[in-house]
KOLTOR-220340 format. One record per residue (C-alpha): x, y, z. Coordinates in steps of 0.25 Angstrom, whole numbers, plus 5000, padded with zeros to 4 digits. Example, Ala and Ser with C-alpha at 12.3 -4.5 7.8 and 13.67 -1.06 7.14 Angstrom:
2
504949825031505549965029
// end
This chain:
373
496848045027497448175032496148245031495448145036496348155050496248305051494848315049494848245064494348355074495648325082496948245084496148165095495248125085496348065077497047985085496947845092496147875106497147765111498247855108497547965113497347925125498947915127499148055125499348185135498148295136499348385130499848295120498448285114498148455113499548445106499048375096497648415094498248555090499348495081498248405075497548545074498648635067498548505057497048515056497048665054498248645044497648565035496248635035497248775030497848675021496348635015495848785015497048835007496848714996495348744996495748894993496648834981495948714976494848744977494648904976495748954968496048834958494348844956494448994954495448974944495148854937493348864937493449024938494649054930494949144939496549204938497649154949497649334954496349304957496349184965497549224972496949364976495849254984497149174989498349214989499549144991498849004992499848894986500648944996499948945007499548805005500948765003501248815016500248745023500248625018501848605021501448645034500248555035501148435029502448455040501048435051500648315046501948265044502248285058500848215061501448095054502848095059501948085073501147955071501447895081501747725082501247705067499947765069499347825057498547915067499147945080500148055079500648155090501348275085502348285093503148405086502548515078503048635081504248615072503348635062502848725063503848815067504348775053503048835046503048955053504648975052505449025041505249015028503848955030503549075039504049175028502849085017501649115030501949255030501849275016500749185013499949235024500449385022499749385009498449295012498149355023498549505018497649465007496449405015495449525013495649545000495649414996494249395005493849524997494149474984493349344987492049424991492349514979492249394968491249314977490349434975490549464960490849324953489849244952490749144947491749144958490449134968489949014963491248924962491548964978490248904981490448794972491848774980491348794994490248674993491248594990491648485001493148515000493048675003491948655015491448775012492548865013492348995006493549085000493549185011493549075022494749015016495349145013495249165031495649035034496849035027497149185032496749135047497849025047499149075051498349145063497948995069499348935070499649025084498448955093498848805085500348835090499948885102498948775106500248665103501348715110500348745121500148575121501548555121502248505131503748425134504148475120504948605122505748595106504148575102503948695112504748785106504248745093502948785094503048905100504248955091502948915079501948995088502949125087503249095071501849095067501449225075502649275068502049225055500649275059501249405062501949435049500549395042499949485050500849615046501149575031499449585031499249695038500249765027499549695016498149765021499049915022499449905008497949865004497449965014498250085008497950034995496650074998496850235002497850254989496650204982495550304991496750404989496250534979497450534968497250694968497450684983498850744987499550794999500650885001501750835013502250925023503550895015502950955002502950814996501550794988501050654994499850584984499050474983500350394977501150424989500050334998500450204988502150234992501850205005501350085015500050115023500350105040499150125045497950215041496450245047495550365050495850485059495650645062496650755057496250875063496351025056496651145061495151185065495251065073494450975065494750815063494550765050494450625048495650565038496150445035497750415041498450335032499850305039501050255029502450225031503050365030501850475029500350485036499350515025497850595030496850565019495450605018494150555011493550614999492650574990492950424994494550464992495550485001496250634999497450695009496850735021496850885022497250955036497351125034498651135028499550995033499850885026499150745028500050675023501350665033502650615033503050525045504450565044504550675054503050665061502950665076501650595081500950655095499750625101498850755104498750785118497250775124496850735111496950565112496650525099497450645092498950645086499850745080500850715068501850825067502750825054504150885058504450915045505351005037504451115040503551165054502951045059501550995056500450955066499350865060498150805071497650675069496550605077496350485078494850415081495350365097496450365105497050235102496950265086497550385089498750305098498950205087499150295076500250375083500750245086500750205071501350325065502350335076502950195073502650225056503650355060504750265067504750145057505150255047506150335054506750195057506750165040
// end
């Protein structure tokens, strides 16, 4: 049985030893990583039907518990087991298109780059990035929400337990599944790597693989950046609600800026540094860097109010601001608003010298993306 055959701890292992013996040093690390992308496939495969078998179908059928709830835990399942089972099933046909003289065991894969650069190409590229975009921008949410329920329902508690004792979950827990499924994409590099690498006298097959090696870094990367967004919007979902709603902040313009205004916009970048007064004191603030406009806010009471800083605004427009280091001073930078009006000087410090580097850095391309728009 299929199972049966990838439970072997090798490709070696499946084979005649006859037939073997008949093969090239090279030919024989080929296979062993193809028979090991197979392997590692239908483990992904088996971990994704646990998470759906097993865990969501019981929470809904023994815990009535709603679909919102069970997708908050795993998001986008059916389709991520539709993608890799198609993906899983063009592997081992290939396998059985490569058996060779009427054996029902000795196969040599010969070509499977094709393959996979059709899984990590088009419109199966376009389904990774989504699917992985939203699991994994979810991750730590999804871990925190398990711990949450772990922790409060008894109910829940009880029927994981029950589910991980059973033979066919091998004690795989919520959050272990959760990471492996999140971990996935991030294996196919080496795999592809390791293949081509074993390659030789096949330059179509060649080409192939590293044109798949290129494609799933692309698809890696786009996951990366649609998650690193999905963590802004929760993170500045976060200072709106520490935000004081009595808090508000005149602009050099004139324009009133409030807690709503945050909400409008989408966070860049945000962390602690100094803004130093007149009296040449440095008070610590919290920088929260958006699209058009650097925000200063300042604990009080457990809430974020506007900074205040003598008689400027801390909350400045990027449109028109010059960005300068302060000479002799390696962790200091300026902001200077050219406005309508007599420019104004604003010190920030940051905690070293490459915080302070990567934050010009930051709002000096934040400046030159919206000059460009």
């Amino acid at each position: 049985s299929m199972s049966k055959q990838l439970e072997a701890e090798s490709w070696s292992r499946i084979i005649d030893s006859k037939f073997l013996k008949q093969q090239k040093k090279d030919v024989v690390k080929r296979q062993e990583v193809i028979y090991e992308l197979m392997q590692t496939e239908f483990h992904h495969v088996r971990t994704l039907k646990i998470m759906s078998g097993v865990y969501s179908q019981g929470m809904m059928a023994d815990l009535l518990f709603e679909q919102q709830m069970v997708e908050k835990l795993f998001p986008c399942l059916d389709e991520l087991i539709s993608i890799h089972s198609q993906f899983f099933q063009r592997i081992l046909e290939r396998k059985k298109e490569s058996l060779v003289d009427k054996s029902e065991k000795n196969f040599l894969i010969k070509r499977i780059g094709d393959v996979l650069v059709n899984q990590f190409s088009g419109e199966n590229a376009e389904r990774l990035k989504k699917t992985y975009g939203k699991f994994c921008g979810q991750h730590n949410q999804s871990v925190n929400y398990f711990k949450d329920l772990y922790a409060k329902d008894k109910r829940f508690q009880a029927f994981v337990k029950k589910k991980m004792s059973s033979s066919v979950v091998r004690r795989l827990g919520i959050p272990e599944c959760i990471l492996l499924v999140t971990q996935r994409i991030t294996k196919y590099p080496v795999l592809f790597q390791r293949i081509l690498q074993c390659t030789k006298d096949n330059e179509v097959e060649q080409e192939d693989l590293a044109q798949s090696l290129s494609l799933v870094k692309d698809v890696i990367g786009a996951v990366d950046s649609k998650v690193a967004s999905y963590e802004k919007k929760v993170r500045l979902n976060e200072i709106y609600t520490k935000t004081d709603s009595k808090s508000i902040m005149r602009m050099k313009s004139g324009q009133m800026f409030a807690k709503e205004d945050l909400k409008r916009k989408k966070l860049v970048r945000d962390g602690s540094v100094f803004l130093k007064n007149a009296a040449g004191r440095l008070k610590e603030v919290q920088a929260v860097l958006l699209t058009d406009i650097l925000v200063f806010l300042q604990e009080k009471d457990q809430k974020y109010i506007f900074a205040s800083l003598d008689q400027k605004s801390t909350v400045i427009s990027l449109k028109k601001l010059i960005v300068r280091e302060v000479a002799h001073e390696e962790k200091g930078l300026f902001l200077i608003s050219m406005g309508m009006t007599d420019p104004e000087m604003v010190e920030v410090h940051a905690s070293s010298k490459e915080e302070r580097n990567s934050w010009i850095q930051i709002i000096q391309d934040t400046i030159n993306t919206l000059n460009r728009d």
